[in-house]
N, C-alpha and C positions, 0 to 999 in steps of 0.2 A: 228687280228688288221690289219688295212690297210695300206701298206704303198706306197711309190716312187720305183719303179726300172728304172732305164736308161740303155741304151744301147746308144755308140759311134761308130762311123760310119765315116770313112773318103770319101766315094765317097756316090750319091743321089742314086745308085742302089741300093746298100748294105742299105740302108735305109730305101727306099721306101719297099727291099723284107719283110723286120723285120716288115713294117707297116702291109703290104697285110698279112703277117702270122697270127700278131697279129687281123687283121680283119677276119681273116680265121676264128680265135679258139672265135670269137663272141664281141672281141671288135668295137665298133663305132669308125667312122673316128673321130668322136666329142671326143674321150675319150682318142687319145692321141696326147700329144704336141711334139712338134716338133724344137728343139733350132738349131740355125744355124748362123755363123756370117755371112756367105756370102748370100745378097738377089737374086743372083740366084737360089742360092738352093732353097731359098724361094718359090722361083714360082714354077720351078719345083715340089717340092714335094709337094707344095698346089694345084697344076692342075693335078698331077697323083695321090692323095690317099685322098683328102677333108681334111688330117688330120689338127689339128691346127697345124702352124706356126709359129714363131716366129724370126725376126731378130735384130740383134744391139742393143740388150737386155744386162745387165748389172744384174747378178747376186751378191745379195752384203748380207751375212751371218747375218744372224738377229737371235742374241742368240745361244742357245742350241736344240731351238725346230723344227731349220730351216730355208730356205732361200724365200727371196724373189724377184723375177722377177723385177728388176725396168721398169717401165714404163707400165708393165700390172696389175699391182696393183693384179697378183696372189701367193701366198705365199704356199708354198709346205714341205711338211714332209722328206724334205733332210738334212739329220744334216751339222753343219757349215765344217766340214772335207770335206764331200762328194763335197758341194757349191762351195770348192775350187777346187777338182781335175777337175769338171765341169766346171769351169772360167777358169782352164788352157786348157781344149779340145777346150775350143770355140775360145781363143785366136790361136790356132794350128789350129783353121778353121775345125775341127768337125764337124759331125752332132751328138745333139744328143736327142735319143729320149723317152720320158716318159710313165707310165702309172703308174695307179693304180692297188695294185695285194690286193687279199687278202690273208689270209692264203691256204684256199683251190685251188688256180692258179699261188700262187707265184713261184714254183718252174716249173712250165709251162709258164711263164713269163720271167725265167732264158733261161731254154732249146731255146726259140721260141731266143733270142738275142743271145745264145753264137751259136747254128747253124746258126746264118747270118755274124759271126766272128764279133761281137762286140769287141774293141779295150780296155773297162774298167774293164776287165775279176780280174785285184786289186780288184774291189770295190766288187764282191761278194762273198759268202760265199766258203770257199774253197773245202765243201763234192760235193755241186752242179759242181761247176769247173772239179774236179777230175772224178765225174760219166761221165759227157760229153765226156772228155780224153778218157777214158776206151771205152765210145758208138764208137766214131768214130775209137780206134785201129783198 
């Protein structure tokens, strides 16, 4: 089953590298979003990697099934826990950034974020966390 994986990101390098990887291992700039409060980053990271964009976006918990993006009218498979810890990165000026993994790439969807030191290393699974630990001892 398909779901959301994010990666947070405090500076547009670290960001942009998570994109290029993710675009290395065959995702389209089109396939992943991009949330940022600040519209610098905005431009930057939309003139270095095509990826989508997004700024001044207001994330607001819609049920059990997931949140939805205000103002881009797109609705995403992040449950309302996740919705928050992600309203609180963007309010800290965050980057952070999306994709779709499936079963078969999700934990190459982990690797490719916690190698660019994604900052929400909480929100995932704790065996993938630990294996990464162990790679880089």
């Amino acid at each position: 089953m398909d779901r959301i994986i994010g990666g947070v990101f405090s500076d547009v390098e670290m960001t942009e590298r998570a994109i290029k990887h993710l675009t290395d291992i065959g995702y389209s700039s089109k396939d992943i979003s991009v949330l940022t409060k600040d519209k610098e980053n905005v431009n930057k990271v939309k003139n270095d990697t095509g990826a989508i964009t997004l700024s001044g976006i207001a994330i607001s918990a819609s049920g059990q099934q997931g949140i939805t993006l205000s103002g881009t009218g797109m609705r995403t498979g992040i449950s309302k826990a996740q919705a928050k810890q992600y309203e609180q990165y963007l309010k800290d000026g965050k980057n952070i950034v999306l994709v779709e993994a499936g079963d078969d790439n999700e934990q190459i969807i982990y690797r490719v974020f916690l190698s660019n030191k994604t900052e929400n290393t909480e929100m995932y699974p704790e065996e993938v966390v630990n294996a990464q630990n162990r790679e880089n001892f």
